[in-house]
N, C-alpha and C positions, 0 to 999 in steps of 0.2 A: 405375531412375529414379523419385523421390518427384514424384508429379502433383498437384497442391492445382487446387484453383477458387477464382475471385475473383469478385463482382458477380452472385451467383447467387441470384435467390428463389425458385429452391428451395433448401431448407435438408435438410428433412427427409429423412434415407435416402441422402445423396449421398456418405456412409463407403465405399458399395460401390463406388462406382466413380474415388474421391480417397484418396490418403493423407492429403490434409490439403488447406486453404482457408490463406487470408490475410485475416486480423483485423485493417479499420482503425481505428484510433482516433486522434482530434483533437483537439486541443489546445483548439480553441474552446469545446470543449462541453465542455471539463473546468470552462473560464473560465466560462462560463453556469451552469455548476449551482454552484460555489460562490458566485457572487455574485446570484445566486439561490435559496439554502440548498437545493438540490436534491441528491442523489445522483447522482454523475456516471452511473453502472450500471444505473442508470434512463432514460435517456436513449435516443433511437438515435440513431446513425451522423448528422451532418449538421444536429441541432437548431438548433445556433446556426451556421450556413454554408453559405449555396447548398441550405439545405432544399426548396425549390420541387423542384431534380433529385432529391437524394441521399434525400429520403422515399419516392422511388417505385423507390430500387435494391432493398430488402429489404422483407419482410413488415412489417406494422405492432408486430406481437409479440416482432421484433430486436431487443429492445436489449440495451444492452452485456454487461448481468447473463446474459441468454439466450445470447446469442454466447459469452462463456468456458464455461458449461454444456455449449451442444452441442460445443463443440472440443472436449473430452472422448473423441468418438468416434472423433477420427484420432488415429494414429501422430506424425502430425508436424505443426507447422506455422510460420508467418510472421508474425509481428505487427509491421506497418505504422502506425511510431508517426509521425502527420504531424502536418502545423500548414499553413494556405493563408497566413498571416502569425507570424512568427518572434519567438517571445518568449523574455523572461529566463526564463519559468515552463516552458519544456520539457524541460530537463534533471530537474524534479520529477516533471512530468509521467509519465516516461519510466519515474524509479523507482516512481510508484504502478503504470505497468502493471505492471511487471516483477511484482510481488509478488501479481497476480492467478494467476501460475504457475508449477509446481510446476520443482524446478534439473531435474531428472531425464528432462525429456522433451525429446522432439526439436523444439528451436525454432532457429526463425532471425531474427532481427531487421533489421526495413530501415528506414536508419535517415532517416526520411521519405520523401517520395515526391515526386519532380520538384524535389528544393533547388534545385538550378543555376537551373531557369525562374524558380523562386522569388527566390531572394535571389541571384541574378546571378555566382556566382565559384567557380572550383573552390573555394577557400580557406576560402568559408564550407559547401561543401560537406563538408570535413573537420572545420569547425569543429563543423557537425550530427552528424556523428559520432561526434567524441569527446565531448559532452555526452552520448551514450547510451552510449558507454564507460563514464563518468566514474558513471552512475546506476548500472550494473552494478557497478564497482567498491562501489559504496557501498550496496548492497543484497545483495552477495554471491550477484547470478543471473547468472553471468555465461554468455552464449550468442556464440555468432558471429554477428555482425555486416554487414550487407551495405550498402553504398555505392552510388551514384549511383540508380539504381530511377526511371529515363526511357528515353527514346529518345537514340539517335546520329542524329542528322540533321542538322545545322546547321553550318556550321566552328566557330562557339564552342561546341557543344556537343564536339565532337572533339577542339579543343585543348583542353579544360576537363578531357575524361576521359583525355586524354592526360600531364597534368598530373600529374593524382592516379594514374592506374596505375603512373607512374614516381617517384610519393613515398614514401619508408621509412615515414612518419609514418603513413599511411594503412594500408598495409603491418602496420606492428604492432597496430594493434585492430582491421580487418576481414579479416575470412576470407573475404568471400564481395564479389562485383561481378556486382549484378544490372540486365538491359537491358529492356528492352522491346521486343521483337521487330514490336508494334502500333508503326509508322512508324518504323520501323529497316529501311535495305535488306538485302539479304540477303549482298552484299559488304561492309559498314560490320560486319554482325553477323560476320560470317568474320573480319574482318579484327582489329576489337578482343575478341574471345573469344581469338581464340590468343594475343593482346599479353598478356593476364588470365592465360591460364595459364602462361606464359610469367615473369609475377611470380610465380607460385605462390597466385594467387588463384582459389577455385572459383566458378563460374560459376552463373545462375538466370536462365534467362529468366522474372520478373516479370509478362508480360503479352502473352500468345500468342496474340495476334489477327487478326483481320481486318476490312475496312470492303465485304467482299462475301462473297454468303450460298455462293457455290463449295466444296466441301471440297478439292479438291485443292492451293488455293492455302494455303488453311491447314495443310494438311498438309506442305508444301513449309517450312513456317516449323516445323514439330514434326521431321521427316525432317533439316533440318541440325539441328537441339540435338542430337539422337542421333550425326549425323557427326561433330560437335564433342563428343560426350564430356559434354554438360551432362547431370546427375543432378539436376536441379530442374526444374521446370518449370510452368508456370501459367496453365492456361487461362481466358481472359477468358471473360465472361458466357454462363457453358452454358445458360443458363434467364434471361431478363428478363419483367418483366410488361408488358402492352398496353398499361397506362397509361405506363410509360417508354419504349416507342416511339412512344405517340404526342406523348407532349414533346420527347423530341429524334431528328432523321431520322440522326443519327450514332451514337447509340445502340441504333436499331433493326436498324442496318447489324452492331454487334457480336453482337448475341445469335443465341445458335449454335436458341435454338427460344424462342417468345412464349409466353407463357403468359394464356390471356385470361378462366378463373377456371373454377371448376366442371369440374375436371379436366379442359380442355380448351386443347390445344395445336398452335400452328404450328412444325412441326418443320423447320427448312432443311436443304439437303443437307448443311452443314460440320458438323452435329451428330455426323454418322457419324464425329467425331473421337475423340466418348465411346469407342466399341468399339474403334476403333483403336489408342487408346494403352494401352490393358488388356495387352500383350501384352510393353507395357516397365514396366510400374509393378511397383513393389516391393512384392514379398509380402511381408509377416511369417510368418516360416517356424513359431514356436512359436504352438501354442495357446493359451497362455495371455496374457489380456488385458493383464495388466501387466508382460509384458515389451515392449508395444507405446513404452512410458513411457520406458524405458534408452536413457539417453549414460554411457559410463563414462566418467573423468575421476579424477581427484585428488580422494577427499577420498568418493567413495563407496565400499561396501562393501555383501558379500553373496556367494552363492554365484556368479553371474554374474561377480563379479570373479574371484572361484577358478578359475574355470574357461578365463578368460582369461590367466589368469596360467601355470598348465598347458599349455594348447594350444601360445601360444607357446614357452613352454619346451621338449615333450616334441616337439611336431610339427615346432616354425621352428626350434629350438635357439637363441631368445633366452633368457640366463638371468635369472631371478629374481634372484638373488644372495639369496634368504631360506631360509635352509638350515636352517630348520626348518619345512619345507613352505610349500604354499600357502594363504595366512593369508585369504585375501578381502578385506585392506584395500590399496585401490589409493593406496596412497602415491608417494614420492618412487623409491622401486626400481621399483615397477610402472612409472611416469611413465617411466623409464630405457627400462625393458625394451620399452613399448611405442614409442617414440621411435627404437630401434632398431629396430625391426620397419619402422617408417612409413620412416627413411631408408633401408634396405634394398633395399625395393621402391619407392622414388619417390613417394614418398606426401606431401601438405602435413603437416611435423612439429612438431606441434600439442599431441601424448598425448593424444588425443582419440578412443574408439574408440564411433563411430555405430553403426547397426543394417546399414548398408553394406556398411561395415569385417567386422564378425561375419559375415556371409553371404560373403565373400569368403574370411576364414579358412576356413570350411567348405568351399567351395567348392575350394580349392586345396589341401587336408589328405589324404592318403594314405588315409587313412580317414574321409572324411565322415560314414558314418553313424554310427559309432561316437562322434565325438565329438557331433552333433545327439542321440543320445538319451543322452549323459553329461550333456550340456546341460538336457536333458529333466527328468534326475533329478535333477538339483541345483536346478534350479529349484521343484520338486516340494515339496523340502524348505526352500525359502528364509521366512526369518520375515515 
């Protein structure tokens, strides 16, 4: 399970115990700094919208340019491209994020945050979507895609998600349907996670909270994403500052410990959720830094492809069909080979092999260790 933090000031050092955070970024404040002649990257989180709250979610030192900096230090992460009011200029928007990061790592894109509360209709919630399709297409980063990223609570909210779970449209540019488990019942979250996988959509609880400081109840909401099979997951505000509790009594309610400055902290019992989930987060099994970076796909190369292209072949007897060895360029054969692989075993068939995917190969291989230290040494030698 990849565990990210969301709303967290702390920043620093929290690699150890996150695969990865979620980066939001706003369309407002792109709108402000250009008509401002300002650099958006300069900015924090909230300048131009509902600043009063959103200045006291992060250190004063976040801004944007900082935030892609330290993401750096996970594996993997989420960038949360929103708007609180919906413009022509977010599909641009969308592409200038895209271009702040590299195709090769592990990203997932959601695409806004609460549309439906927003602009009222499933309809325009797939319309939000495919405009971030539509940037990826034209920027050539393309990532998986996640949809809805709210709560299920409301009958329009249920008909709404019910709507788009059951459209082809939706279906073909999003991979992923992310909830909010923060005021999502724990019957609503059962019931539409298996509707989700059931289309062959993978699943992200977005926002794993609570509005009381208990651990056991939040751990009740982390304990079903593991019954349900979710591999994402996202712990709401591990760390808030004192000044943001004491602005809002609903925000004080989320954070799992205060921080009230001079290294000095009010820790609640739910924070005991930090050690708890260490036990299902996803190692990166190589030493080396920049395999942390790999999605293999179409269109990259290297010995990492090589190696993939072998395993399957020599261990799952998918063929290559490249009968003049294994080349390391993941083309249109690999694309095959690994598509086979994923129909095989049940897999969303994508040719998409994550850091997941690769731990599993290893995992299920008659000889694990042999191929983790062929893996080793190919990487060893990679340019």
């Amino acid at each position: 399970m990849y565990i990210y933090h969301l709303h967290s000031y702390k920043q620093i050092g929290q690699e150890k115990y996150f695969n990865g955070e979620v980066i939001r970024f706003l369309l407002e404040d792109d709108i402000y700094a250009e008509n401002n002649n300002l650099d958006f990257l300069d900015l924090i989180y909230g300048t131009a919208s509902r600043y009063d709250l959103r200045s006291k979610i992060y250190p004063s030192f976040m801004t944007y340019r900082k935030w892609i900096e330290l993401s750096k230090n996970y594996s993997t992460l989420i960038l949360s491209i929103n708007f609180d009011v919906h413009s022509w200029k977010y599909k641009n928007f969308c592409k200038k994020i895209l271009e702040y990061f590299p195709r090769n790592k592990r990203i997932i894109v959601a695409a806004g945050n609460e549309v439906y509360e927003k602009r009222g209709s499933a309809e325009k919630v797939y319309q939000t979507a495919k405009e971030v399709h539509e940037a990826m297409q034209e920027t050539q980063r393309i990532f998986p895609i996640a949809f809805w990223n709210e709560k299920i609570y409301t009958s329009g909210e249920k008909s709404a998600l019910e709507k788009l779970l059951n459209d082809d449209r939706v279906k073909d540019i999003c991979g992923y349907f992310a909830y909010q488990s923060l005021g999502t019942t724990n019957y609503s979250i059962d019931k539409y996670v298996k509707l989700a996988k059931r289309k062959g959509f993978k699943i992200i609880d977005i926002e794993a909270g609570t509005k009381t400081s208990n651990f056991d109840t939040l751990k009740k909401k982390v304990d079903l994403a593991i019954a349900l099979g979710i591999k994402d997951l996202v712990i709401m505000c591990p760390v808030i500052h004192i000044n943001l509790a004491n602005y809002s009594d609903i925000w004080k309610k989320y954070g799992l410990a205060i921080y009230y400055g001079n290294n000095k902290f009010l820790i609640k019992d739910k924070y005991k959720l930090i050690s708890y989930v260490q036990q299902f987060r996803t190692k990166i099994f190589i030493g080396d830094d920049d395999m942390k970076l790999y999605i293999l796909k179409k269109g990259v190369k290297g010995n990492f492809v090589r190696w993939l292209q072998e395993i399957l072949e020599v261990e799952y007897d998918f063929e290559n069909e490249y009968h003049d060895g294994w080349d390391g360029d993941f083309g249109s054969l690999t694309e095959k080979q690994v598509k086979a692989y994923q129909k095989a075993n049940n897999l969303p068939i994508n040719g998409i092999i994550e850091m997941e995917e690769v731990t599993n190969l290893l995992n299920k291989a008659e000889k694990p260790r042999y191929w983790m230290i062929k893996l080793k040494i190919f990487m060893a030698y990679e340019n």
